[in-house]
C-alpha positions in Angstrom: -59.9 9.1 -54.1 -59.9 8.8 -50.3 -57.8 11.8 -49.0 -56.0 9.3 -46.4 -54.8 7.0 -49.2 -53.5 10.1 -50.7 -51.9 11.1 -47.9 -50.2 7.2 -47.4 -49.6 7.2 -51.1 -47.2 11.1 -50.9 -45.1 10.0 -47.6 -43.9 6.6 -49.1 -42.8 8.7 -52.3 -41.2 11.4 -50.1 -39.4 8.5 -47.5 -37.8 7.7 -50.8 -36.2 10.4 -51.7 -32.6 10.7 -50.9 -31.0 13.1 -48.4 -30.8 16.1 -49.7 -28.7 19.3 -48.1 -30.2 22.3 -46.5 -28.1 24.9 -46.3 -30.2 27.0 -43.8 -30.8 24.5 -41.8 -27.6 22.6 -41.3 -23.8 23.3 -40.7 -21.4 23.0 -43.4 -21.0 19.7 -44.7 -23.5 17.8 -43.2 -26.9 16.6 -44.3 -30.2 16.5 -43.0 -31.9 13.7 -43.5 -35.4 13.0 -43.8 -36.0 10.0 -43.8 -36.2 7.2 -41.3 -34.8 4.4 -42.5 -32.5 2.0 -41.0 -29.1 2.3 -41.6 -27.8 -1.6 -43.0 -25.0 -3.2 -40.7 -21.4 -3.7 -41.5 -20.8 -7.3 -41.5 -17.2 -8.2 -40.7 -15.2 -9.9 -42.8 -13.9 -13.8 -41.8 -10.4 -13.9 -42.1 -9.1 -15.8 -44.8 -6.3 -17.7 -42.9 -6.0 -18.8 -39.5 -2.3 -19.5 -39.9 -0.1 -16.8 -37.2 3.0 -17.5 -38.0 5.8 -20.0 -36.8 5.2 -20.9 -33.1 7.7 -18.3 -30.8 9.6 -20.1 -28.7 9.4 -16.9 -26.2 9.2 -17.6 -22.5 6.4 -14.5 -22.1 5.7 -15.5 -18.2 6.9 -13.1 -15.5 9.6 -13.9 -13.5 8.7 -12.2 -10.3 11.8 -13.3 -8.5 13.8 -10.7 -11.0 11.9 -8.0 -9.8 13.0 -8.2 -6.6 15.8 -5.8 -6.2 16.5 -6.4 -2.7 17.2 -10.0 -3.2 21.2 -9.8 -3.7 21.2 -7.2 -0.5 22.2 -8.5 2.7 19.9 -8.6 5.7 21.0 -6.8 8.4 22.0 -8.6 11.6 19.9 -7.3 13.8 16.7 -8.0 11.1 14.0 -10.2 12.9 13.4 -13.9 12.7 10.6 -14.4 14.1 8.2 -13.1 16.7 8.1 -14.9 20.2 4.9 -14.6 22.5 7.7 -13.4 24.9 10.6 -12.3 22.5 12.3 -12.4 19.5 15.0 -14.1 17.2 17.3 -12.4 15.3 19.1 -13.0 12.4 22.5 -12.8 14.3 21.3 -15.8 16.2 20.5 -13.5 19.3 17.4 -14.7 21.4 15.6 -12.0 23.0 13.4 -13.1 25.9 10.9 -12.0 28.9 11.3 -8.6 27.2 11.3 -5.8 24.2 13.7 -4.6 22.5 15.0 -1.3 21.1 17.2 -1.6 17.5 19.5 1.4 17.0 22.2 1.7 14.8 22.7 -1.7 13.9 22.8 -2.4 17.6 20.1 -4.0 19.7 18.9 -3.6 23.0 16.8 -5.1 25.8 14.0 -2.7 26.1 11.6 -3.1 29.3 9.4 0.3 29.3 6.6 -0.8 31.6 9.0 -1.1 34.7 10.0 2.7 34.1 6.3 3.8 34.6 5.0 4.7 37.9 2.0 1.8 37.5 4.3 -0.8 35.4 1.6 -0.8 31.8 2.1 0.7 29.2 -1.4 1.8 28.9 -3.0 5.3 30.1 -6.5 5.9 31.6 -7.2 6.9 27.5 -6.0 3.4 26.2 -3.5 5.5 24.9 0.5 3.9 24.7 2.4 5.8 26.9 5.5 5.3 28.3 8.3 7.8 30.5 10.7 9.5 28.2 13.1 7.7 29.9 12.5 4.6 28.2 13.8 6.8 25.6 17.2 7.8 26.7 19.5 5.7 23.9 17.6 8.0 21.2 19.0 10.8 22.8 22.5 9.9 23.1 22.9 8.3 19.8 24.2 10.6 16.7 23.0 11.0 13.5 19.6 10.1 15.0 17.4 7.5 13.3 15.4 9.5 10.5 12.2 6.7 11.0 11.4 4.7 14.3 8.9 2.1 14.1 7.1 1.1 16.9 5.2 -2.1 17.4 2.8 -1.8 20.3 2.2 -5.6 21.0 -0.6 -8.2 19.5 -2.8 -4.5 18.6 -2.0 -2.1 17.1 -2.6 0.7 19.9 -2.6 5.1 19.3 0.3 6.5 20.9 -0.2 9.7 23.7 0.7 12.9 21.8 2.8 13.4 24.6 5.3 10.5 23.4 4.6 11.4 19.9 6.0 15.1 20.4 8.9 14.1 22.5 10.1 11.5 19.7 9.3 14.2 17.2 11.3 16.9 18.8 14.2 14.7 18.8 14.0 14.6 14.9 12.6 11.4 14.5 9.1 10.3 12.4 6.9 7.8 13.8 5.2 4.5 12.1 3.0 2.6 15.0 1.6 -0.5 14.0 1.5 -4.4 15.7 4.7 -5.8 16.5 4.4 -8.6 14.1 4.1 -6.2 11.2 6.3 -3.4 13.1 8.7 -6.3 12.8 8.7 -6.5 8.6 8.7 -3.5 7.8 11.7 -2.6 9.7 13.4 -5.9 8.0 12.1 -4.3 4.6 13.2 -0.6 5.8 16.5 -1.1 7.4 17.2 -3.4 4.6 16.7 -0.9 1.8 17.7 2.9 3.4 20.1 1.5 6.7 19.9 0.8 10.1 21.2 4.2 10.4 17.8 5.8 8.7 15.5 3.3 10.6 15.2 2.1 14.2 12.1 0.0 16.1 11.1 -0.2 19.3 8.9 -3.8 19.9 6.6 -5.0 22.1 6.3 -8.9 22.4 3.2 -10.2 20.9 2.9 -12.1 24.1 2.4 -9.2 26.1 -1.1 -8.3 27.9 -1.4 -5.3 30.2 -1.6 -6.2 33.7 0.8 -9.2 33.4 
């Protein structure tokens, strides 16, 4: 007989074989295997009823409005309305125009910083905000000091001069600088939650363009 057919004929009787366990060559427990054959798929079973149950009459949709838990607290009266090109509204029914305006302790205040500098911007050679601590001078007198003042620097958001930032910062108070619209909620959302005591803002009308 051809030695090839020989050969075919004694490795289809050996891929029959079963596993069988060699225990110098494998880790307890386990088998080596030496065959190649494809292990046969699990077919899932189809379920044999499609009935879930009685319908529940559960209302499973999220109610975001319950989550808020801010909405029973009231705003406080110096909270913004709304955004001018030239002012603000607030929710006292103050109007605020032709100028900033500094709120401090549940107080606000017409704030014009460009007419204390010596070249009435706001803006340094750097594009950097910048204004004379004097502009500053009810942060000073007031006691406790705000823990948080937010500063909204007009339409764009604008870097602040270190200079300003370590004066404000050696009175005890952290900065947030972003555009006065957005300056403008998050001090509603701050001073809502922690105080106007914790949280002040100084703000910039949107309106405002250096050189006007």
């Amino acid at each position: 007989m051809d030695p090839s057919i020989k050969l075919t004929r004694a490795l289809a009787r050996r891929s029959m074989r079963p596993c069988r366990r060699d225990a110098s060559l494998t880790w307890p427990g386990r088998a080596r295997c030496f065959h190649d054959t494809r292990p046969a798929l699990v077919q899932p079973r189809r379920p044999k009823s499609r009935d879930r149950g009685p319908k529940s009459s559960e209302d499973t949709q999220t109610d975001f409005g319950a989550l808020d838990m801010l909405r029973n607290t009231v705003a406080p009266a110096t909270s913004i309305d709304a955004c001018t090109a030239d002012g603000f509204a607030l929710n006292n029914q103050m109007r605020i125009s032709g100028t900033g305006v500094l709120l401090v302790g549940g107080e606000a205040y017409r704030w014009r910083p460009w007419h204390g500098a010596a070249t009435g911007a706001l803006l340094n050679a750097k594009r950097q905000w910048e204004v004379p601590e004097g502009a500053w001078g009810i942060l000073e007198l007031v006691y406790p000091k705000p823990d948080l003042l937010i500063i909204g620097t007009g339409p764009h958001t604008t870097p602040i001069a270190p200079a300003v930032r370590k004066y404000l910062n050696d009175l005890g108070i952290r900065l947030e600088i972003q555009d006065t619209r957005n300056a403008a909620a998050q001090f509603n959302l701050l001073a809502t939650e922690r105080g106007v005591g914790q949280v002040a803002a100084a703000l910039i009308p949107v309106g405002w363009r250096q050189g006007r």
